[in-house]
N, C-alpha and C positions, 0 to 999 in steps of 0.2 A: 504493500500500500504506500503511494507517495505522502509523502510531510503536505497536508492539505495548509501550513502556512508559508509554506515555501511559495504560494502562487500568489502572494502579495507583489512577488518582481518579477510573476507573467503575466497575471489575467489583466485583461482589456477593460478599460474604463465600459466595455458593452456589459459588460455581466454585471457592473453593479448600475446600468441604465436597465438591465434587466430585470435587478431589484427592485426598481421603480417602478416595472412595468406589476410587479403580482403587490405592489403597496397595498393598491384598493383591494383585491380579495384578502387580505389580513382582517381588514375592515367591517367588510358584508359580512352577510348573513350567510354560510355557507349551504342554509339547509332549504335556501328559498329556490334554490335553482342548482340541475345539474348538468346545465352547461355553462362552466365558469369562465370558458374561454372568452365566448361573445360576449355575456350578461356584463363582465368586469372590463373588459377593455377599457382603457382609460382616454377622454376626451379632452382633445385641445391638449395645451400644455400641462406636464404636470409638472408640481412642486421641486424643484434641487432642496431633498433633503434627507436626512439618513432614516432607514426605517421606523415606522412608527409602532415600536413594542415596546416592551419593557425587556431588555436583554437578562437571560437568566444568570447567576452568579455561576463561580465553579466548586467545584465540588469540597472544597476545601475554601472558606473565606481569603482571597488576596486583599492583605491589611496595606492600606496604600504607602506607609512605610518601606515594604519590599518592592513594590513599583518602583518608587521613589531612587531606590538601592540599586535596583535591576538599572534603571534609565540615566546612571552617574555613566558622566563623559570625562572620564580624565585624559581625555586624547583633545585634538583638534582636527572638527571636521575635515575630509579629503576624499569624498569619494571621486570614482574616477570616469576620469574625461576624454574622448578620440576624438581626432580631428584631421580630416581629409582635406585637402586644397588641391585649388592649380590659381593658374593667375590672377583669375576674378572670382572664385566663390570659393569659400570657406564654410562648410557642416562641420558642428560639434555632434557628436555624440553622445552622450549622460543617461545612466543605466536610471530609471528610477523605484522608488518603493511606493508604492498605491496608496498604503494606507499605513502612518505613523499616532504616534501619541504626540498632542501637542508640544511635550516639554522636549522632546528628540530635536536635538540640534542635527542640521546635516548641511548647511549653506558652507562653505569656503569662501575663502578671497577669490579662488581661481574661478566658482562656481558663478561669485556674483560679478565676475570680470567679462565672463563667456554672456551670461543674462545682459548684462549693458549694451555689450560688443554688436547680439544677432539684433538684424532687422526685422525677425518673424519666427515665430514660435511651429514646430511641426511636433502634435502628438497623436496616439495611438485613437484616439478618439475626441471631438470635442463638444465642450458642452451642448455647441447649438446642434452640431449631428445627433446627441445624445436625446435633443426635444424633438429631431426631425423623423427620429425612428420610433416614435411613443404614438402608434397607429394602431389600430384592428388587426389590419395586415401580418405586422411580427409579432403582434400578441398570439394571435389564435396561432400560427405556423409554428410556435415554439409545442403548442399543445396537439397539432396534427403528426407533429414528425413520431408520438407515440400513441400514434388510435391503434396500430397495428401490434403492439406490443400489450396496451390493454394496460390494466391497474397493474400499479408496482409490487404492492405488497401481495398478487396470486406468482409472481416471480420470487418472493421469498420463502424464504424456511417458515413453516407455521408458526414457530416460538418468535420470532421476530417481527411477526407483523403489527401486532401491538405496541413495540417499540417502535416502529417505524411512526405510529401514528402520535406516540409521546415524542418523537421527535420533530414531527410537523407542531406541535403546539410550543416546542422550545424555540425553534425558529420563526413564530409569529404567523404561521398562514394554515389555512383551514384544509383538514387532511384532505377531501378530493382533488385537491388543488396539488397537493404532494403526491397523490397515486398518478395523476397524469401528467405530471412535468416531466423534461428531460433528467437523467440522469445525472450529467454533469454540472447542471445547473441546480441540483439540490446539492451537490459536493461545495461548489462555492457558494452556498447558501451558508451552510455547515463551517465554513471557514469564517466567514462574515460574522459570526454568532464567538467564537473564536477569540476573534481578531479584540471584538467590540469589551470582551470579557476583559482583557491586557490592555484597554483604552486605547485602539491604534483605529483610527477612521479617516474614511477617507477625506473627511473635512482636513485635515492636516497632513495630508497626503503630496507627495509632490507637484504632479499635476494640477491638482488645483493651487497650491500656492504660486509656481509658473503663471497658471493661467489670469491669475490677481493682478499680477508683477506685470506683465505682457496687456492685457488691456488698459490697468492703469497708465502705461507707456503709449498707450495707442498704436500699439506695434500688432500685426496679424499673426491669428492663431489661424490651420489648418489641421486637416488630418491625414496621416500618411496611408491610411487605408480603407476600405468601403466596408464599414459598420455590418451592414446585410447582408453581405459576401459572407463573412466570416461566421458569425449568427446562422447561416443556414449552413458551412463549414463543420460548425459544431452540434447542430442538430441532425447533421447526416453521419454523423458517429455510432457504430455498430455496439448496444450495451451491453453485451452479453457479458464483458469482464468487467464494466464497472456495476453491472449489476452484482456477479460475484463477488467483488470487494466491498461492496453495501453490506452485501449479503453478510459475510466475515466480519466487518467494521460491529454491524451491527449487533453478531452473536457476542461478542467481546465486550460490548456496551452494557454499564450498569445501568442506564437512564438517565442517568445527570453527573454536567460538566460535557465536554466537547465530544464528537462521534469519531473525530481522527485527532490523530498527534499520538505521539510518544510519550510516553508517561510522564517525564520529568519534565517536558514542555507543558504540558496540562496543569502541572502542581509551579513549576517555577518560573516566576518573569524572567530571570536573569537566563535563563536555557531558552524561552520563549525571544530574548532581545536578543540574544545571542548573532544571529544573522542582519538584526537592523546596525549592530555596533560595526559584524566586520565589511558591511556593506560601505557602512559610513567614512570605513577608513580606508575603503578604496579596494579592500581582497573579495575579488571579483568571483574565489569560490566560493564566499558563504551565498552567493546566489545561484551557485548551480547546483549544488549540494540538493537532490530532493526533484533535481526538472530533466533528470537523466532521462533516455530512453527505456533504460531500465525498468525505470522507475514510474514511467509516465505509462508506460505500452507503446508501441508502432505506431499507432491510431492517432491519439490522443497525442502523442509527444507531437508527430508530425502536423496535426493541425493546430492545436498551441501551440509552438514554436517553430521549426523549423520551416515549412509552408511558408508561413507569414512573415518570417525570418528572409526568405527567399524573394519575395515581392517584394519586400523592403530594400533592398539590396538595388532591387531592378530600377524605384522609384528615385533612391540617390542616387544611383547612375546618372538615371536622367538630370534629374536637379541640379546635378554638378554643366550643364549644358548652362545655365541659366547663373548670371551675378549676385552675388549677396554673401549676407554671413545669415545662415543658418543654424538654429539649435532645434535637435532633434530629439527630444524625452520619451523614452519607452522605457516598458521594464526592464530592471537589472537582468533578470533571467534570460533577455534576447542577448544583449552584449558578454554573455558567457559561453563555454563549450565549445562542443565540435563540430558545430550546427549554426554557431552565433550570427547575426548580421556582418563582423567584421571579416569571419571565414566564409562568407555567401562572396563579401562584397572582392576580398581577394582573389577567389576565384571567376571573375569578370574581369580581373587587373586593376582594381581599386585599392589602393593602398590607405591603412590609417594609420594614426599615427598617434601612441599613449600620450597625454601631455599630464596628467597627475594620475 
């Protein structure tokens, strides 16, 4: 089973725009209708804000004092930075983390040198694609790509189906809603629930603090990749093994506190921060640590990373055709391994270049 918090430095600002799309069935009434797909689809714009539950505790009270212990920086920021040229365009590269705890330092000098420098911010997603994809459309299509697979819980072991459905009430949304969802989109639901226990959201997130910095500059934000491409990328994903790891994750599960992670990630922040420190300080393993193919499956590694890894690649290519200083923020986990954007982009003849 992969580190479900290792995917704070892959998953795509879509999955938590996905989040927003199942807000309102948290909401409703689940028993007034059993077609959630259509009846909930969300109209016009919806709200930018973190789910609206009450996040459960873990299983053991974290006294904010260990936070506190866990979140000491006696280093100074340096996470790390590539940078591609030729004579008129400059792309940085800057791996980022999704979702932080407010008090997480992670800015540099170098960091906010690169931020001043570019003319126009390039990330994985952006807010206003995030409101352009909040339709009928990708709502119900996320719930079509498993009409043929049917409820979740007649795919599981009989003793777990009842945990399945204690798990849909940990995570804030109403169990038919969890029998018919993707699969991988309850794993990063399951993370989100996590993340929020340790205080790390995406409100403090990199990309959004970017995206602060970059409008109040009046500098352009885009996006390097087509939000609904990918969204249907992942919902054309065969579950048959992330069904079995459910399946396992679940039998292992006492009911309360997280459905994945390592034990002493579960009970400790300082083993949970572990990866945002050596992210911070620039050692580009603690974000590949956990997003192996190994680790991920063929499937699933190739369309989280590598796939999308590969089009990116394509897109700076191009880019580099065109003037400017570019800064480019996606997750740490692309800019790692043997699959990274910067080994996509070498093997096209694009050379980058570490500068911290």
């Amino acid at each position: 089973m992969f580190r479900v918090h290792q995917l704070r430095s892959a998953m795509t600002g879509l999955v938590a725009m996905s989040a927003l799309l199942l807000v309102p069935l948290a909401q409703a009434d689940s028993a007034q209708s059993t077609d959630y797909a259509q009846r909930s689809a969300p109209k016009g714009q919806a709200a930018k804000s973190e789910k609206n539950k009450p996040y459960p505790k873990l299983t053991a009270p974290i006294e904010r004092a260990r936070i506190i212990a866990a979140l000491r920086q006696d280093y100074e920021p340096n996470p790390a930075i590539w940078r591609m040229a030729d004579e008129d365009t400059t792309i940085y590269l800057f791996g980022t983390v999704h979702v932080l705890h407010r008090d997480f330092k992670w800015r540099s000098d170098a960091v906010d040198a690169v931020i001043a420098e570019a003319d126009s911010l390039v990330l994985e997603t952006t807010e206003e694609q995030e409101q352009e994809m909040l339709n009928v459309d990708l709502f119900t299509s996320m719930f079509e790509a498993t009409a043929e697979r049917g409820v979740l819980s007649a795919k599981l072991d009989k003793d777990n189906r009842p945990k399945l459905a204690k798990l849909a009430g940990q995570i804030g949304l109403p169990v038919p809603v969890v029998e018919h969802m993707p699969v991988w989109l309850l794993t990063f639901f399951t993370f989100y629930e996590t993340a929020e226990d340790f205080g790390s959201v995406n409100e403090y997130g990199v990309e959004t603090v970017l995206t602060r910095l970059f409008k109040r500059a009046g500098k352009p934000i885009s996006a390097i990749e087509d939000g609904e491409a990918v969204m249907a990328a992942m919902n054309s994903l065969d579950e048959t093994e992330m069904i079995a790891e459910l399946n396992t994750a679940l039998s292992k599960w006492s009911g309360r506190g997280p459905l994945f992670g390592e034990a002493e990630q579960i009970r400790d922040p300082a083993a949970y921060y572990a990866d945002d420190h050596g992210w911070a300080k620039g050692d580009t393993s603690a974000m590949e640590a956990g997003l192996t193919r190994e680790e991920l499956g063929d499937a699933f590694y190739n369309v989280l990373l590598a796939d999308r890894n590969r089009a990116w690649a394509e897109w700076l290519d191009d880019r580099m055709d065109k003037p400017g200083t570019v800064l480019v923020a996606v997750g740490a986990g692309h800019l790692a391994g043997p699959d990274s954007v910067q080994v996509m982009l070498d093997k096209r003849g694009l050379k980058t270049e570490r500068i911290r």
